[in-house]
RODO-2510 file (C-alpha; in nm, 4 decimals, decimal comma):
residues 199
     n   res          X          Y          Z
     1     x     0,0000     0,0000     0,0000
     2     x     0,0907     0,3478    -0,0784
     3     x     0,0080     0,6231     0,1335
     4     x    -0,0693     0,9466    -0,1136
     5     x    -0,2661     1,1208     0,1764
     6     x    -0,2776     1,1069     0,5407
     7     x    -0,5281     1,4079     0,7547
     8     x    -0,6632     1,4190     1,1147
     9     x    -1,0363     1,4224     1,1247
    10     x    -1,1876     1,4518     1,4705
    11     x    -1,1358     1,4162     1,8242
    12     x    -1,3837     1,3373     2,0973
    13     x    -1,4481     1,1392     2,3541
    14     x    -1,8152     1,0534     2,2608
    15     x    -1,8463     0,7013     1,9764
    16     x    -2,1767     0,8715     1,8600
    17     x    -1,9918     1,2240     1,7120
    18     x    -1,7610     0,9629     1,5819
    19     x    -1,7502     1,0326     1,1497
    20     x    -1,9928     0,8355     0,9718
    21     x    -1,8704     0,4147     0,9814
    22     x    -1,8963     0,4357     0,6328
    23     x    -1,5143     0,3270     0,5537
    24     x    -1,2845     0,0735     0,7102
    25     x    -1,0947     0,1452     1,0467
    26     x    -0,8303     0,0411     1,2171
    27     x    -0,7519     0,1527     1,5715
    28     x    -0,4156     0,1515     1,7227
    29     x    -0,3618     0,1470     2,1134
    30     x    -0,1730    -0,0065     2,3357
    31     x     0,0239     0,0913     2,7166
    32     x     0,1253     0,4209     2,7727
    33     x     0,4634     0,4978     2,6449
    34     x     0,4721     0,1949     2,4080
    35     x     0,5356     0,4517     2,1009
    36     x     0,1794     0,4901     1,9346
    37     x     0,2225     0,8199     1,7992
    38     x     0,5483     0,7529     1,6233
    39     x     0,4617     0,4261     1,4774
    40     x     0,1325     0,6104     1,3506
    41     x     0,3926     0,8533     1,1994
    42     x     0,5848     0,6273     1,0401
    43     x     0,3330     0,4199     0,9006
    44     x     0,1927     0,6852     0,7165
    45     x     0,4840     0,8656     0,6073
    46     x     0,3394     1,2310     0,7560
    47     x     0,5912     1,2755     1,0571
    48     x     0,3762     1,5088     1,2753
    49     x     0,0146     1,3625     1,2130
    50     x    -0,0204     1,2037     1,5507
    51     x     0,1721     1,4572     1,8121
    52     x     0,4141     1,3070     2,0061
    53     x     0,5379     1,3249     2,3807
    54     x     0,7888     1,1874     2,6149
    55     x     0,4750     1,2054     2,8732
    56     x     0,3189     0,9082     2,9046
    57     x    -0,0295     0,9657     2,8516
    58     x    -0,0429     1,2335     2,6087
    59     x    -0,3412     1,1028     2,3525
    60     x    -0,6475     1,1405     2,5719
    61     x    -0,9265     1,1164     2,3131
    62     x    -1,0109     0,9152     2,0358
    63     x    -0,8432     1,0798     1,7357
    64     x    -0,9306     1,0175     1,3347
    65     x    -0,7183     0,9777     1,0480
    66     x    -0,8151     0,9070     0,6797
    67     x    -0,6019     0,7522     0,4462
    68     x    -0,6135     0,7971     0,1185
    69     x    -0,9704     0,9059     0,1494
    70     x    -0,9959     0,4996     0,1616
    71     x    -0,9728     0,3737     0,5487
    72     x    -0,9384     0,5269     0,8871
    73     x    -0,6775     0,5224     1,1175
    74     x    -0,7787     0,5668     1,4991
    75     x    -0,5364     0,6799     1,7690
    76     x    -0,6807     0,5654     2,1153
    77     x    -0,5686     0,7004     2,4481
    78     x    -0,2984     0,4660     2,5539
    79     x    -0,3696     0,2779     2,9016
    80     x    -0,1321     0,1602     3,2182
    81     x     0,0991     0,3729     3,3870
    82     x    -0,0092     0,7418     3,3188
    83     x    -0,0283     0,9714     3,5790
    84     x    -0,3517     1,0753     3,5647
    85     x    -0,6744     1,0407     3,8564
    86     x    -0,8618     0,7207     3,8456
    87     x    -1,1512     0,9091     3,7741
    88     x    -1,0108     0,9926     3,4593
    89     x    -0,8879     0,6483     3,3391
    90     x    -1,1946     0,4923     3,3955
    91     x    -1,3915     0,7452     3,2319
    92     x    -1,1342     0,6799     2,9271
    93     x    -1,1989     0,2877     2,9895
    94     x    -1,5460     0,3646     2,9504
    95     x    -1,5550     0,5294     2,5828
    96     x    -1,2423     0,2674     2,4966
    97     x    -1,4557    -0,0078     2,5550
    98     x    -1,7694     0,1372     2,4265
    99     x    -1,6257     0,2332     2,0874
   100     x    -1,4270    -0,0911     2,0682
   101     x    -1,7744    -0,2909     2,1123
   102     x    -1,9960    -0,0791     1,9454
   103     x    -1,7963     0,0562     1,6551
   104     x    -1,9276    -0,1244     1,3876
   105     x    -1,7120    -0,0148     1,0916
   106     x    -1,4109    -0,1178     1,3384
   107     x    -1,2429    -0,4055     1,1091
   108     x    -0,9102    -0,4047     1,3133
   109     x    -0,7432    -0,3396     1,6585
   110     x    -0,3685    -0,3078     1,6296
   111     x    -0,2699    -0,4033     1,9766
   112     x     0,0995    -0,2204     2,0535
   113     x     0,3543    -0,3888     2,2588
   114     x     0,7172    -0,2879     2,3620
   115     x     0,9058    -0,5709     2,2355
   116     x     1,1544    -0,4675     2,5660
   117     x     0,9318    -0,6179     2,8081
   118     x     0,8042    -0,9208     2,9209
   119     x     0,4442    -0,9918     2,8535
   120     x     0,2695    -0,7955     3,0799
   121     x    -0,0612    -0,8912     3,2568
   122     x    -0,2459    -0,5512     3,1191
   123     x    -0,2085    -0,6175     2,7996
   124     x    -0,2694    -1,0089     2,8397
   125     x    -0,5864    -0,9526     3,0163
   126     x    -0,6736    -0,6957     2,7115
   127     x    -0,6368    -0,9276     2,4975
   128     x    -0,8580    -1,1671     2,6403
   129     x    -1,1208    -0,9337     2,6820
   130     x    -1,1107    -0,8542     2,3245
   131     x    -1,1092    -1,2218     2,2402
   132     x    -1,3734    -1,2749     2,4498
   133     x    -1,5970    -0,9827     2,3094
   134     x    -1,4945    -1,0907     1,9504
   135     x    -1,3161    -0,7957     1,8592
   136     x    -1,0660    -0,8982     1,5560
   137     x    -0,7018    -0,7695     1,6740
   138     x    -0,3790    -0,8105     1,5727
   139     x    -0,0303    -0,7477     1,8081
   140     x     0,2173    -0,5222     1,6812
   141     x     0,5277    -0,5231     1,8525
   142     x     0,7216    -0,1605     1,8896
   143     x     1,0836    -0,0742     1,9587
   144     x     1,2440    -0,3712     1,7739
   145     x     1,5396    -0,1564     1,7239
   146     x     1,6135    -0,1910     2,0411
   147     x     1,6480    -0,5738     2,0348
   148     x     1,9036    -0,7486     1,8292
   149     x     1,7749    -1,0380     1,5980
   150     x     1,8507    -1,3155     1,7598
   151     x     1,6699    -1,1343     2,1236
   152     x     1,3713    -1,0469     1,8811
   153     x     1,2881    -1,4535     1,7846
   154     x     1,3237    -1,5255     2,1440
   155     x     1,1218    -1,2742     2,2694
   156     x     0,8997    -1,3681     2,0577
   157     x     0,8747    -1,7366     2,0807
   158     x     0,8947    -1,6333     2,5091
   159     x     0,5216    -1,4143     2,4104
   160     x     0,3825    -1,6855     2,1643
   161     x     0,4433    -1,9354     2,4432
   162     x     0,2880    -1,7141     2,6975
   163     x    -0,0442    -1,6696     2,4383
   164     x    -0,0745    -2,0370     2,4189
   165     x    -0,1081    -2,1229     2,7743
   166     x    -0,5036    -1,9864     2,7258
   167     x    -0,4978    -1,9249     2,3550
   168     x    -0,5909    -2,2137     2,0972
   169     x    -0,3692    -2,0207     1,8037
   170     x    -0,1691    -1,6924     1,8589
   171     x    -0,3281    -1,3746     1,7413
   172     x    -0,0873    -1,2248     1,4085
   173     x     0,1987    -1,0834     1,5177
   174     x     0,4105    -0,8238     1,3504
   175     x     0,7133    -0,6580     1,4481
   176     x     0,7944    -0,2790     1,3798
   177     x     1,0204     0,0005     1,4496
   178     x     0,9198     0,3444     1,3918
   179     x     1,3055     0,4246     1,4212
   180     x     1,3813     0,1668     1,0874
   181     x     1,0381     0,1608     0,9249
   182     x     1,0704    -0,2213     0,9921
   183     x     0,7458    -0,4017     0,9697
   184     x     0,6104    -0,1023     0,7679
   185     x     0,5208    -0,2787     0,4517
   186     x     0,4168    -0,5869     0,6061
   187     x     0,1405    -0,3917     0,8686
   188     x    -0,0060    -0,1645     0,5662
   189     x    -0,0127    -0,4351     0,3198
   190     x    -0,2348    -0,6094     0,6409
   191     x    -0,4670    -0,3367     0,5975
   192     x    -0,4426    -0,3421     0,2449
   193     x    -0,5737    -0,7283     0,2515
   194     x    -0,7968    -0,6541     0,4506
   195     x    -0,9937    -0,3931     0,2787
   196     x    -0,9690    -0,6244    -0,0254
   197     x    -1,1533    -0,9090     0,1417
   198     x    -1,4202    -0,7017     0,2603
   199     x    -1,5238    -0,5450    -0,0109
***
């Protein structure tokens, strides 16, 4: 896939002012501080469309892209370790989960993980809720620049294993750097697939 166009949308915090579900989406999210904005970046090519921070918690609403007047892209608030008041994360939990159940154009979660650390119960028990609400996701691991390629395969064989002890098959798995532009090609030809078979 080629990306000829790449422009922010909306942000809200309500699923109904949401734009119309009349195109695909995709929605990334994933722990705070995993590096959401700058994989968004360097997926699309545009290197300020999703702002970045070194504050963990910096997205706080649920913010729309469209691609080549084709899909959406959807930044969601990351979850975990901000510091921010537990009033606010469970109000964010609370549109999170109610776009991620109700959003009917929603073809794709791209759940981000930081290839650096061991698989962590937050984003194992995310998973499972997804799984269990039949939300289609996919993991994309970040950072892999960090890791050497021999550490990669073992870290990922260590988070494959880990998926299996209550998984019957491991979700798709990709691994990315938005330092490299690894995994680039292989995570927007996904989408690209994707959009095919459901048209």
């Amino acid at each position: 896939m080629i990306i000829k166009t790449a422009r922010f949308v909306i942000s809200n915090t309500e699923v109904d002012k949401c734009p119309k579900p009349t195109k695909p989406e995709y929605a990334f999210i994933g722990r705070s501080n995993v590096g959401k904005s700058s994989l968004i970046n360097m997926l699309t090519g545009f290197s300020k469309l999703a702002k970045t921070s070194g504050r963990p918690g910096k997205t706080r609403l649920i913010n729309h892209f469209i691609i080549n007047d084709e899909w959406f892209l959807v930044d969601l608030p990351g979850f975990g370790f901000a510091k921010v008041s537990k009033s606010d994360r469970l109000a964010w939990e609370k549109f999170i989960r109610k776009y991620l159940l109700t959003r009917e154009n929603l073809y794709c979660v791209c759940l981000l993980v930081d290839s650096r650390h061991e698989p962590q119960p937050i984003d194992l028990e995310f998973m499972q809720w997804m799984g269990v609400s039949g939300i289609p996701f996919v993991i994309v691991f970040t950072k892999a620049d960090k890791l050497n390629k021999t550490q990669m395969q073992e870290f990922q064989e260590k988070y494959r294993d880990k998926l299996l002890e209550t998984w019957d098959e491991c979700p798709q798995m990709f691994v990315t750097s938005a330092e490299t532009a690894m995994g680039r090609d292989e995570l927007l030809n996904f989408i690209e697939q994707v959009n095919k078979d459901n048209t």
